[in-house]
C-alpha atoms as an extended CHARMM CRD file, in Angstrom:
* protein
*
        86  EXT
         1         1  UNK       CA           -121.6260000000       77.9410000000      150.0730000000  PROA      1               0.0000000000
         2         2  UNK       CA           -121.9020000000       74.5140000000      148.6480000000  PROA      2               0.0000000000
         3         3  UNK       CA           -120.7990000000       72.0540000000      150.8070000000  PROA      3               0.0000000000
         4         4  UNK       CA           -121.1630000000       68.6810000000      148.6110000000  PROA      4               0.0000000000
         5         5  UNK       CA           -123.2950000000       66.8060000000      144.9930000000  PROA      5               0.0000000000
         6         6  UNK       CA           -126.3120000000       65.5540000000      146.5630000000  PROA      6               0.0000000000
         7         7  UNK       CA           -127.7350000000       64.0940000000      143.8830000000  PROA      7               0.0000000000
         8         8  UNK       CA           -128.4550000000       62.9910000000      140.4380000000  PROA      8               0.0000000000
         9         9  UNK       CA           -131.5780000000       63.0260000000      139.5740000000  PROA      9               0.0000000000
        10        10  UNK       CA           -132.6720000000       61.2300000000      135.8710000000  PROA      10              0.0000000000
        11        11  UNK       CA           -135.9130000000       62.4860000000      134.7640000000  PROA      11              0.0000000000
        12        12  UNK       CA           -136.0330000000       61.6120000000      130.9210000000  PROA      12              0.0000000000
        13        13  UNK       CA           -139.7000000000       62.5000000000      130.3190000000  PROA      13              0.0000000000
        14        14  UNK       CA           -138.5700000000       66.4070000000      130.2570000000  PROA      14              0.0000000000
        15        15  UNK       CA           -135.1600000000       65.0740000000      128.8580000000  PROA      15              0.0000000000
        16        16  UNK       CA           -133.2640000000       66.4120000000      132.3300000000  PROA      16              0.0000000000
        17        17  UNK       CA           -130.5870000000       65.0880000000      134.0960000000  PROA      17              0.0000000000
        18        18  UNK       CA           -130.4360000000       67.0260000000      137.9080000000  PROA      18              0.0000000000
        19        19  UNK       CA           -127.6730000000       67.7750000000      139.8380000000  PROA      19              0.0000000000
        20        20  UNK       CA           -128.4250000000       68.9130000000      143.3180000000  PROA      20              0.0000000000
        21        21  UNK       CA           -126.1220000000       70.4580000000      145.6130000000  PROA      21              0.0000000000
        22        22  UNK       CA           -126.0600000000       70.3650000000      149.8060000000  PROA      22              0.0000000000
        23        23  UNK       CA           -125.2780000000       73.7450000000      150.3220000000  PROA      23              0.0000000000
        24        24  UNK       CA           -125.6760000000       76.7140000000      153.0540000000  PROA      24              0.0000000000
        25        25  UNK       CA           -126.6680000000       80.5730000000      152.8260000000  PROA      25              0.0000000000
        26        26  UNK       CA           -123.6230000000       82.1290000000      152.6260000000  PROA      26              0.0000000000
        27        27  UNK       CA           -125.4750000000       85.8730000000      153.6590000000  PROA      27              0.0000000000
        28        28  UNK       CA           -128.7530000000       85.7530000000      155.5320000000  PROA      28              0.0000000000
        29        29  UNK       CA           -130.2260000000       87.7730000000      152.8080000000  PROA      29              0.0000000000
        30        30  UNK       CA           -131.9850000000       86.1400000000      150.2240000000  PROA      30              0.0000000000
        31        31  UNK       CA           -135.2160000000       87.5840000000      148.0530000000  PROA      31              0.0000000000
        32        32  UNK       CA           -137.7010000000       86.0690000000      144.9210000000  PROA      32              0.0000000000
        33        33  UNK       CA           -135.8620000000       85.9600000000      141.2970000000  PROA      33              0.0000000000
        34        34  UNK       CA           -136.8260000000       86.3740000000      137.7970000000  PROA      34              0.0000000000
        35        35  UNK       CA           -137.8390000000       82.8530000000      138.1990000000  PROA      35              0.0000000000
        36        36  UNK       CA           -139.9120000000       82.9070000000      141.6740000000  PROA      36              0.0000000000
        37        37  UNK       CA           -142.4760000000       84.7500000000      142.5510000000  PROA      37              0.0000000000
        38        38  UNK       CA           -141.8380000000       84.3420000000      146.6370000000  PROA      38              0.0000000000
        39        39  UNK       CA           -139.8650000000       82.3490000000      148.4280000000  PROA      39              0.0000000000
        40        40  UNK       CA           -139.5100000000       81.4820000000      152.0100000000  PROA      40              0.0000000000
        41        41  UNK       CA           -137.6600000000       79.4270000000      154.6630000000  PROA      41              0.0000000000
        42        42  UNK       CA           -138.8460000000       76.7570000000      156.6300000000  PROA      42              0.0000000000
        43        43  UNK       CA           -138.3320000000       74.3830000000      159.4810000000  PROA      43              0.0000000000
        44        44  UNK       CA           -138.1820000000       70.8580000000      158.8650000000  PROA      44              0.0000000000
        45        45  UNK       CA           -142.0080000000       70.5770000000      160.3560000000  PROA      45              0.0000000000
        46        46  UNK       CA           -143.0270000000       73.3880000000      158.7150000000  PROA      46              0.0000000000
        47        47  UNK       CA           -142.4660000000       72.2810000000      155.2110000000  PROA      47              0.0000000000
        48        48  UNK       CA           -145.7830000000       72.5120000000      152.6840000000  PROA      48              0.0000000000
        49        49  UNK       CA           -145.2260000000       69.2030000000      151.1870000000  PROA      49              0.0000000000
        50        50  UNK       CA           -148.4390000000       69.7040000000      149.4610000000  PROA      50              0.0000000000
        51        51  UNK       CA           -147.2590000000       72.9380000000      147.5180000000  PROA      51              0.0000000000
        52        52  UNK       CA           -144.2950000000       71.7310000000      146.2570000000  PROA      52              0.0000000000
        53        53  UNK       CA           -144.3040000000       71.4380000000      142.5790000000  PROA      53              0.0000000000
        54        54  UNK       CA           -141.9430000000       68.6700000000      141.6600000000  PROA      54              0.0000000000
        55        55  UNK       CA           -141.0440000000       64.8670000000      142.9330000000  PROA      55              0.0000000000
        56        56  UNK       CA           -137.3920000000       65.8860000000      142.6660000000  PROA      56              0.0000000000
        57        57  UNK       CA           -138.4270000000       68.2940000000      145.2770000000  PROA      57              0.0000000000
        58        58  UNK       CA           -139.1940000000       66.3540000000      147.8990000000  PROA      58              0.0000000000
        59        59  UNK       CA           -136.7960000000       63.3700000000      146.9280000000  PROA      59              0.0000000000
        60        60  UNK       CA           -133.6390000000       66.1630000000      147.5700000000  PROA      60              0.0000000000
        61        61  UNK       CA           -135.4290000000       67.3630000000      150.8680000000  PROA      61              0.0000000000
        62        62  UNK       CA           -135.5600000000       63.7740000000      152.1000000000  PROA      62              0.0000000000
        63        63  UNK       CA           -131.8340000000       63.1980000000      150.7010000000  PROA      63              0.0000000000
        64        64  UNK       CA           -131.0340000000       66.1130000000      152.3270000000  PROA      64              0.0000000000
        65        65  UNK       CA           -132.2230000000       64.9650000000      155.9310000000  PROA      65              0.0000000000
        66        66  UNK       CA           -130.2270000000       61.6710000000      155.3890000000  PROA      66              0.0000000000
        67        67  UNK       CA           -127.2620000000       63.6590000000      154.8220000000  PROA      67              0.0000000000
        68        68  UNK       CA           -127.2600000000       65.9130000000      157.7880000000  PROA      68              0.0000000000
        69        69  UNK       CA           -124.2100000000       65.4970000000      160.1780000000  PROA      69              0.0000000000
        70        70  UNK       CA           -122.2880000000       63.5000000000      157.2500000000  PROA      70              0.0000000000
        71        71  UNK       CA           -119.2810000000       65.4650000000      155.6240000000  PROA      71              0.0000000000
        72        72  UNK       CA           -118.8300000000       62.6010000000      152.8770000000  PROA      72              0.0000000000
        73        73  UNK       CA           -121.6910000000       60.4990000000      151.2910000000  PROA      73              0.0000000000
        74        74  UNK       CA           -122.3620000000       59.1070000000      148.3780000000  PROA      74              0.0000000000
        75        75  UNK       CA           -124.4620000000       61.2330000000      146.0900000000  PROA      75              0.0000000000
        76        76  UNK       CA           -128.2090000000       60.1120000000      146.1030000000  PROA      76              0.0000000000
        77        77  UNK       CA           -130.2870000000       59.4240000000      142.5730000000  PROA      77              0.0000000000
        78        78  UNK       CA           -133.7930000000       58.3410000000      141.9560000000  PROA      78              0.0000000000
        79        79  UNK       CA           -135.5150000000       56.5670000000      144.6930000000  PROA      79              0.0000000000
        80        80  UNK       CA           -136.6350000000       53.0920000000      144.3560000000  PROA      80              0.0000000000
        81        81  UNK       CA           -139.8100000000       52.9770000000      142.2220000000  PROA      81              0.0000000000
        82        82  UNK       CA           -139.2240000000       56.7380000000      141.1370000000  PROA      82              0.0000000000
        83        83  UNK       CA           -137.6340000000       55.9140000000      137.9270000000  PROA      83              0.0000000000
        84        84  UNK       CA           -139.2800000000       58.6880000000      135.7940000000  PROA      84              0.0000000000
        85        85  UNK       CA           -139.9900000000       57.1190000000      132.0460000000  PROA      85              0.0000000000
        86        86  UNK       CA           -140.5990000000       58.8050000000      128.6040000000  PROA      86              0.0000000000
């Protein structure tokens, strides 16, 4: 269910604008897509920073964790220093 925007992320090297959403599994089931070869859930500890493939990744986990506990927030964008350019 999606709880809230989390983000806006501005990434105009791949011309994209991103718009993340907090959300929660609204089944416990959940399997790979046409898009995913596996997919898997983690704890917070357990995350493989290392694997993940893109900065807006990790900048919407962080957001994410700053978020947690807060039912209104302002929606997050690029970090400091993250500005993506052409």
């Amino acid at each position: 269910m999606i709880d809230a925007l989390l983000a806006v992320y501005n990434i105009p090297r791949i011309s994209q604008v991103q718009l993340i959403y907090r959300a929660s599994l609204s089944e416990p089931g959940f399997a790979a897509g046409p898009e995913s070869e596996e997919v898997a859930l983690f704890d917070w500890d357990g995350i493989p920073w290392e694997e993940l493939a893109f900065p807006s990744v990790h900048w919407a986990l962080r957001h994410y964790r700053e978020t947690i506990g807060q039912p209104v927030f302002a929606p997050r964008g690029n970090p400091p220093g993250e500005e993506i350019g052409r």
